[in-house]
KOLZALO-329257 format. One record per residue (C-alpha): residue in one letter; x, y, z; chain. Coordinates in steps of 0.02 Angstrom, whole numbers, plus 50000, padded with zeros to 5 digits. Each point is the difference from the previous one (the first is absolute). Layout:
NUSE:rest:c1:c2:c3:kette
NUSE:A:X:Y:Z:A .
...
END
This chain:
NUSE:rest:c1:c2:c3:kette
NUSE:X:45882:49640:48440:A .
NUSE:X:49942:50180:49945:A .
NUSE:X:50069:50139:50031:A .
NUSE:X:49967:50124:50123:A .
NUSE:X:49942:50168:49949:A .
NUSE:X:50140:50083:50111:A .
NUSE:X:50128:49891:49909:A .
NUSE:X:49938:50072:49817:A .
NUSE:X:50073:50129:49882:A .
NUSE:X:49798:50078:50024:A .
NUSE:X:50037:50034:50172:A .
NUSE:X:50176:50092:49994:A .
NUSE:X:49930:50136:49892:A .
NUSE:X:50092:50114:50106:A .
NUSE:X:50185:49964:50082:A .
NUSE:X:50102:50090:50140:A .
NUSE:X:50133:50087:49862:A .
NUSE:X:49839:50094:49904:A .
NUSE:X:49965:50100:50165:A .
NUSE:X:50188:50013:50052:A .
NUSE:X:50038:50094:49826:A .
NUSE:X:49878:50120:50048:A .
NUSE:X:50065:50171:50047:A .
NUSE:X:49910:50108:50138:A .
NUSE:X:49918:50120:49878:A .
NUSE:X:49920:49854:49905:A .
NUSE:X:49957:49895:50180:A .
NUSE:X:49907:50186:50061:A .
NUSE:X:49903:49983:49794:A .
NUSE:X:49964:49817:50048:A .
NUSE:X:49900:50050:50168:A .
NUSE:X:49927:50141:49919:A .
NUSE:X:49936:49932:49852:A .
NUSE:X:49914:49840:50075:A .
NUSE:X:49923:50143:50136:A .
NUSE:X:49937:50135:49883:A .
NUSE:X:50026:49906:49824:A .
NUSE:X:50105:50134:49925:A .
NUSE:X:50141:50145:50042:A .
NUSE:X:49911:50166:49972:A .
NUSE:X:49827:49973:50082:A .
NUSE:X:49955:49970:50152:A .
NUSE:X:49845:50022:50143:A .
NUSE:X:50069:50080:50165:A .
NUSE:X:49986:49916:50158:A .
NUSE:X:49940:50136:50092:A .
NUSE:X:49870:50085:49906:A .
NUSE:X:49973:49854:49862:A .
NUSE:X:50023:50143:49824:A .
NUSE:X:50061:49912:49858:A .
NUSE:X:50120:50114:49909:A .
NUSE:X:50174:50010:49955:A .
NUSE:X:50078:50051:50149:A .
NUSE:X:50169:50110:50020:A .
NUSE:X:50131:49879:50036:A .
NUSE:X:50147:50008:50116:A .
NUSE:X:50096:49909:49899:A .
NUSE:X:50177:49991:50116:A .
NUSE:X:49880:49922:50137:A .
NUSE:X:49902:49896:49873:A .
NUSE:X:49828:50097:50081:A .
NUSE:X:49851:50112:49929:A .
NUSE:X:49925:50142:50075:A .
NUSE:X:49805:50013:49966:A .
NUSE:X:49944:50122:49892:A .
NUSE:X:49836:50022:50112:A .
NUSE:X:50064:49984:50167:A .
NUSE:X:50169:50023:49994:A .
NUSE:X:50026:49846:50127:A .
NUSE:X:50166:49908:49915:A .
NUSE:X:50014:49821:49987:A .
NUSE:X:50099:49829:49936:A .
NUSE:X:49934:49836:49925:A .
NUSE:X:50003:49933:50178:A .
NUSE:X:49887:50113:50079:A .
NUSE:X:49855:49919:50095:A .
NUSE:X:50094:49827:49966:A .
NUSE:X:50068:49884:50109:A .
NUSE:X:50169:50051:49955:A .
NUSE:X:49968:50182:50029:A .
NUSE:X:50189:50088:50077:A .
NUSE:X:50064:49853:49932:A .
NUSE:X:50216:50013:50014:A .
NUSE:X:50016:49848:49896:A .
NUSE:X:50042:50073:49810:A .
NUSE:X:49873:49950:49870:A .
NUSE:X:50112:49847:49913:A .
NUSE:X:50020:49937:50179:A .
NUSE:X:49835:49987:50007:A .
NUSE:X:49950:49923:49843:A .
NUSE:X:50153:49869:50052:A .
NUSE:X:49904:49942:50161:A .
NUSE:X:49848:49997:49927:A .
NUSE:X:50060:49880:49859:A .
NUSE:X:50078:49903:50138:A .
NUSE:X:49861:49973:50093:A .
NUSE:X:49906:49947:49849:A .
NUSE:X:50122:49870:49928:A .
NUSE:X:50004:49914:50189:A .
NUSE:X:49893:49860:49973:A .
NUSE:X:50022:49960:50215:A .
NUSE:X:49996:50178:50056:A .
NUSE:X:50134:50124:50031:A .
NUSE:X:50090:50027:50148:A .
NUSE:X:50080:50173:50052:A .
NUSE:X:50174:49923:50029:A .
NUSE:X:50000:49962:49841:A .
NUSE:X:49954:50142:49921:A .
NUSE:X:50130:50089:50111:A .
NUSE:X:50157:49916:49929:A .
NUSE:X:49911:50009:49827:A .
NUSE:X:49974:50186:49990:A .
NUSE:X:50125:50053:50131:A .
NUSE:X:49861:50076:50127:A .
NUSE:X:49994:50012:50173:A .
NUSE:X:49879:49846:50071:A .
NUSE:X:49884:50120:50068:A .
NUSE:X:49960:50083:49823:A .
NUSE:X:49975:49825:49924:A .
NUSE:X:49886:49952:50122:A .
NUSE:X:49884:50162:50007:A .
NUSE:X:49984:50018:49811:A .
NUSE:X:49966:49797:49965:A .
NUSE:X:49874:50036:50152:A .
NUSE:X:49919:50128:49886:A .
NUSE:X:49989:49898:49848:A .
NUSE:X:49920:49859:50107:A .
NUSE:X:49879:50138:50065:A .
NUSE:X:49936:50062:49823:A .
NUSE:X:49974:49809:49961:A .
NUSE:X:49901:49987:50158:A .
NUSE:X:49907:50177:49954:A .
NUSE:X:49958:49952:49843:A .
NUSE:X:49918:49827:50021:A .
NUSE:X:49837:49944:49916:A .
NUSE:X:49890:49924:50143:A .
NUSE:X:49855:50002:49880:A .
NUSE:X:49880:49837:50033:A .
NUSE:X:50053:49841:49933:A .
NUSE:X:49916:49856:49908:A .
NUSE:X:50006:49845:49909:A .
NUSE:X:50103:49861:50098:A .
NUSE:X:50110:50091:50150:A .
NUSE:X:50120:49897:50073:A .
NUSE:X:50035:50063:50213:A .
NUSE:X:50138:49973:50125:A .
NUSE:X:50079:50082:50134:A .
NUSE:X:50174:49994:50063:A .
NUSE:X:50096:50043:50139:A .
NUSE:X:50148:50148:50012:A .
NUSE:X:50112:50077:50113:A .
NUSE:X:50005:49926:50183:A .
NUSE:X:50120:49863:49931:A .
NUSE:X:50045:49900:50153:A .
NUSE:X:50188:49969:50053:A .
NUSE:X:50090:49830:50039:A .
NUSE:X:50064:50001:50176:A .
NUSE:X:50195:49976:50050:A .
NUSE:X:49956:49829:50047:A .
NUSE:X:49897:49859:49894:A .
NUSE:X:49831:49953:50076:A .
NUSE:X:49931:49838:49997:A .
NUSE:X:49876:50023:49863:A .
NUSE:X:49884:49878:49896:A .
NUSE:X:50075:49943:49815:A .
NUSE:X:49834:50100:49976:A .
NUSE:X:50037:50149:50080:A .
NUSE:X:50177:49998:49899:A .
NUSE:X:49925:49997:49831:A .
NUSE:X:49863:50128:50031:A .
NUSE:X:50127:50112:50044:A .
NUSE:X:50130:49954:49871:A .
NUSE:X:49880:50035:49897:A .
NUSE:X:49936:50158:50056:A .
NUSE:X:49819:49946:50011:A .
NUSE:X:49858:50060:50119:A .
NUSE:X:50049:49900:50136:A .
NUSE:X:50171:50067:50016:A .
NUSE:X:49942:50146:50096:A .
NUSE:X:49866:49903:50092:A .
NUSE:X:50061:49816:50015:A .
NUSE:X:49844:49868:49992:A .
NUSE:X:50057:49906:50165:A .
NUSE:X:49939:50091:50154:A .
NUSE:X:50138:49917:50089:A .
NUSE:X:50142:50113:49901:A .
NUSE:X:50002:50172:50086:A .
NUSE:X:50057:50166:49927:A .
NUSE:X:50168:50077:50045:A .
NUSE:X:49953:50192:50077:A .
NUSE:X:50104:50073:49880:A .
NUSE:X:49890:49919:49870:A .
NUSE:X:49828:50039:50087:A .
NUSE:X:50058:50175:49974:A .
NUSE:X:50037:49997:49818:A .
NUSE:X:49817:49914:49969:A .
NUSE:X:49928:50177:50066:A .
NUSE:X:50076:50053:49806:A .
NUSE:X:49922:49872:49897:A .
NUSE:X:49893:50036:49886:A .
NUSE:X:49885:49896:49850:A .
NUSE:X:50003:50055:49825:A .
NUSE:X:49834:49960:49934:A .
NUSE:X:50029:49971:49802:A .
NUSE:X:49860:50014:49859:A .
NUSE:X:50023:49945:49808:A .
NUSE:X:49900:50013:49870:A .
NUSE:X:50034:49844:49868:A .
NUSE:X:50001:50046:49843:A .
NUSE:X:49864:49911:49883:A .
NUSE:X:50165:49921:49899:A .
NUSE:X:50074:49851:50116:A .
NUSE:X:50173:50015:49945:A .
NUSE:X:49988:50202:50043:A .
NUSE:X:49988:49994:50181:A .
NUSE:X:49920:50121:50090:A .
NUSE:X:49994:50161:49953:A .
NUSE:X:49958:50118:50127:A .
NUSE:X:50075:50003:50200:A .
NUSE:X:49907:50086:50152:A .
NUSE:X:50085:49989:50154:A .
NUSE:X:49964:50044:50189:A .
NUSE:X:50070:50003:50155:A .
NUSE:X:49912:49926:50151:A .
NUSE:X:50046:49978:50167:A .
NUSE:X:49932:49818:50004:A .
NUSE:X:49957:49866:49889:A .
NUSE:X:49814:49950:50045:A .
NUSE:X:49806:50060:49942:A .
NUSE:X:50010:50141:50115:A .
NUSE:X:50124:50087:49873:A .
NUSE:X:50004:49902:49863:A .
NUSE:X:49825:49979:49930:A .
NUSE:X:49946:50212:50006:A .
NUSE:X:50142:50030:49883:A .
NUSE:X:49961:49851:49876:A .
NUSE:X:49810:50079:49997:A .
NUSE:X:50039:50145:49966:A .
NUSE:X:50155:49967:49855:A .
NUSE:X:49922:49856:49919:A .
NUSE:X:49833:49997:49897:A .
NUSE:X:49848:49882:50082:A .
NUSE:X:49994:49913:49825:A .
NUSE:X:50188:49920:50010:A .
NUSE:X:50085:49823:50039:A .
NUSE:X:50125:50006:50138:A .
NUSE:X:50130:49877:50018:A .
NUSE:X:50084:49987:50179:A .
NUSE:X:50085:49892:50122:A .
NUSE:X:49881:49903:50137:A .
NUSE:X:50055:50140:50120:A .
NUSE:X:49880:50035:50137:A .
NUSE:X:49997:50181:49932:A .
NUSE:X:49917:49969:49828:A .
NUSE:X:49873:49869:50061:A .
NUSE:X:49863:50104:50027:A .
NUSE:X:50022:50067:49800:A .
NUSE:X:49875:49860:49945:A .
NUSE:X:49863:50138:50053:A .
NUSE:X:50028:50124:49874:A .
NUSE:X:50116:49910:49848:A .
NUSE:X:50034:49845:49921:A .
NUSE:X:50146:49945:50106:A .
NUSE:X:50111:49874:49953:A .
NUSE:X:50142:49940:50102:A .
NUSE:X:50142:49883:50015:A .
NUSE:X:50074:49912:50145:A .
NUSE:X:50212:50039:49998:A .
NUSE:X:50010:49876:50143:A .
NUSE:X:49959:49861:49850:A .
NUSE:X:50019:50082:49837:A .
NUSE:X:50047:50152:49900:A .
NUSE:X:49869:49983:49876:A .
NUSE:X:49832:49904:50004:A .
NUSE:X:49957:49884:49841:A .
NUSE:X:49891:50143:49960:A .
NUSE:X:50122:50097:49972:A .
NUSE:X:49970:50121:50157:A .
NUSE:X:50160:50074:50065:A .
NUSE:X:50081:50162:50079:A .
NUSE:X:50153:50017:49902:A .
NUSE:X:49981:50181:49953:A .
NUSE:X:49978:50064:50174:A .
NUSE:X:50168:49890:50051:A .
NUSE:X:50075:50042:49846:A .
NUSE:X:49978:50171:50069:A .
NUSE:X:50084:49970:50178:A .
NUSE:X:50147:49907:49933:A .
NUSE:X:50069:50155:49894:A .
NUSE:X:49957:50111:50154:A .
NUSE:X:50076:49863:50134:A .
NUSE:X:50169:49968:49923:A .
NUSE:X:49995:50199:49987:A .
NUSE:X:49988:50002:50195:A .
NUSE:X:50127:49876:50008:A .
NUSE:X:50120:50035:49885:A .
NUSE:X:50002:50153:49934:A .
NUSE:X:49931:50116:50155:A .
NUSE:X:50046:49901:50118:A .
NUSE:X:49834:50042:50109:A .
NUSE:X:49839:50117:49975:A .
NUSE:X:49937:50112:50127:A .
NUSE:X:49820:50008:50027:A .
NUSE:X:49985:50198:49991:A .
NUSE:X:50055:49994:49813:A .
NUSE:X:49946:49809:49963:A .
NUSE:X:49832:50055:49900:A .
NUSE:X:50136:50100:49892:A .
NUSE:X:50109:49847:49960:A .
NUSE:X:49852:49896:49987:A .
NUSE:X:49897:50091:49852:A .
NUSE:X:50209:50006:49913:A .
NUSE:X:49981:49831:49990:A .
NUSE:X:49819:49990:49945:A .
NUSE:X:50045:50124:49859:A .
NUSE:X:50163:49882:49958:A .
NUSE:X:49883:49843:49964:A .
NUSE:X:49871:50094:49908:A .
NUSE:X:50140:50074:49867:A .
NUSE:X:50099:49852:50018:A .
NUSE:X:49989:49987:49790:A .
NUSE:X:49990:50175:49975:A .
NUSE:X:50172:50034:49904:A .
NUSE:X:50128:50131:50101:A .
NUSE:X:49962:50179:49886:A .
NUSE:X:49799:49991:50050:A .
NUSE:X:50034:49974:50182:A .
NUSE:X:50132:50114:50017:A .
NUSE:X:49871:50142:49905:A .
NUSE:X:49870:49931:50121:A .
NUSE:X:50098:50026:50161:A .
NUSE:X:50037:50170:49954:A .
NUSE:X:49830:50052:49941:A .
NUSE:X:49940:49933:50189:A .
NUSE:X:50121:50109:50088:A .
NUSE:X:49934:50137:49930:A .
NUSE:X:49812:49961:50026:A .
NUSE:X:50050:50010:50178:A .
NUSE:X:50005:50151:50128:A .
NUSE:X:50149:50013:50094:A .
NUSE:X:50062:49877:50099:A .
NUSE:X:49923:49982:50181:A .
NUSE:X:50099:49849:50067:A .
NUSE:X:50166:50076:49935:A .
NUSE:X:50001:50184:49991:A .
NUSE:X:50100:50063:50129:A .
NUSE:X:50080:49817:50028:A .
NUSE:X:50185:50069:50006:A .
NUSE:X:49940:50130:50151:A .
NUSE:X:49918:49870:50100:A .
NUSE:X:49820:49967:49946:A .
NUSE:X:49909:49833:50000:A .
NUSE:X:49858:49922:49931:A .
NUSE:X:49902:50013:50178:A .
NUSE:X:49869:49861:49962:A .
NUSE:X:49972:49832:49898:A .
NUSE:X:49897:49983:49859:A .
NUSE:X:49887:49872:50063:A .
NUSE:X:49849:49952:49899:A .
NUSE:X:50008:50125:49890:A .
NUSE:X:49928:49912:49833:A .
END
């Protein structure tokens, strides 16, 4: 059997000791370096001059010569007042790389002795730079589609129901018709009726990449409140090129697809993949990493943050074989393409996201 690119000496170009050696003057060079590209020179935030600022040196700041305004390699970042010292930093960062499932802030707590709280608002902030910093550009060539469902998981009552062996293995199983069992005769506890109000479908686009063995290569995601055409189909317009092949499921949602693409599907209910070769192993390839995530790692998603865990995940497949220096240079360099953070700034005093991002590809 070959060997998995996560399992090669490729992929371990960079280990945990390299960034605990690190002292804090060389972790504050690393950030500034992959922000600026040197030491000396440097544009200011506020009024944008390129020059070779005074610097504060004790505070690790600059003062503009133009404007005078002073500032820190994580000004207009998402980790601007950061408390966390720079090696911490470069620590969680490198930990939330080398998680192939996801990182979760209890975890990183016992790892980098932090309160839970600071874990989870600075992972929060990496996921939001990955989110941020998406490419939503059209896609083409043969796009494989699914959607999935999240949060809302239902609860087993005290006592067993009388249930179907049908029923049972859907919801072993953790399929559609766990939350909304196929027999009309099966009712829905209350409390469960009330945690379907928080589900919500993850609709999933990859791009295949023109090598077989490769994959795909490319992951858009997006949340919708409902699987069907209503939702569904605007989103696929508008993110995938009229020229393409879509492959699917024989979901009622993607029927109506035949109009504008070549749509190919395949019926799960019978087979994985046709004799033709059609499947839709990408897209579940996709919502396994990001379901055993919910499971195991998480331990449940909330639907205010879900698009940020959601495009993590998409970002984890599509640099899957990229080897653990490049993504770590990668992550940082999106941080600091992004303004500061507006789901997390001002976390610790109270603040919350206040709305969902809901078909926002």
């Amino acid at each position: 059997m070959a060997q998995h690119f996560s399992q090669s000496k490729e992929f371990r170009n960079l280990t945990l000791p390299k960034i605990q050696e690190l002292s804090e003057q060389e972790s504050w060079e690393c950030f500034v370096k992959l922000r600026w590209g040197n030491l000396t020179t440097m544009p200011c935030p506020s009024c944008g001059t390129v020059d070779k600022h005074y610097p504060r040196r004790a505070r690790k700041q600059w003062c503009c010569r133009s404007c005078s305004k002073v500032f820190s390699v994580t000004t207009d970042t998402p980790f601007l007042d950061r408390k966390l010292p720079f090696k911490q930093l470069l620590l969680l960062i490198y930990l939330f790389v080398a998680a192939p499932k996801g990182l979760a802030a209890n975890q990183v707590l016992a790892l980098m002795g932090v309160t839970f709280r600071t874990a989870y608002q600075n992972l929060g902030k990496i996921r939001e730079a990955i989110f941020e910093t998406q490419d939503c550009s059209a896609m083409s060539g043969v796009v494989q589609i699914d959607g999935g469902h999240f949060c809302g998981k239902p609860r087993r009552p005290r006592r067993r129901n009388h249930m179907s062996s049908e029923i049972a293995n859907h919801r072993l199983r953790n399929r559609k018709a766990s939350i909304a069992p196929p027999k009309a005769s099966y009712s829905i506890e209350p409390w469960n009726a009330e945690k379907l109000k928080k589900r919500r479908i993850v609709l999933v686009l990859r791009q295949l990449s023109n090598i077989t063995s490769r994959g795909a290569t490319r992951t858009i995601i997006a949340v919708i409140p409902a699987e069907d055409q209503k939702n569904a189909i605007p989103i696929i317009q508008k993110l995938v090129r009229r020229e393409s092949t879509i492959q699917t499921d024989d979901g009622r949602a993607f029927s109506s697809l035949t109009a504008w693409y070549e749509h190919q599907t395949v019926r799960h209910s019978a087979e994985y993949c046709t004799d033709d070769g059609v499947n839709n192993n990408q897209a579940e390839s996709y919502f396994s990493r990001m379901r055993r995530a919910e499971y195991g790692v998480h331990h449940g998603m909330r639907p205010q943050y879900l698009a940020f865990f959601a495009t993590e995940f998409a970002w984890r497949e599509d640099s899957r074989k990229m080897p653990l220096r490049e993504k770590f240079i990668g992550l940082i360099e999106k941080l600091f393409q992004c303004d500061v953070s507006r789901a997390w700034r001002g976390y610790a005093q109270g603040h919350r996201l206040g709305f969902e991002y809901m078909d926002y590809s």
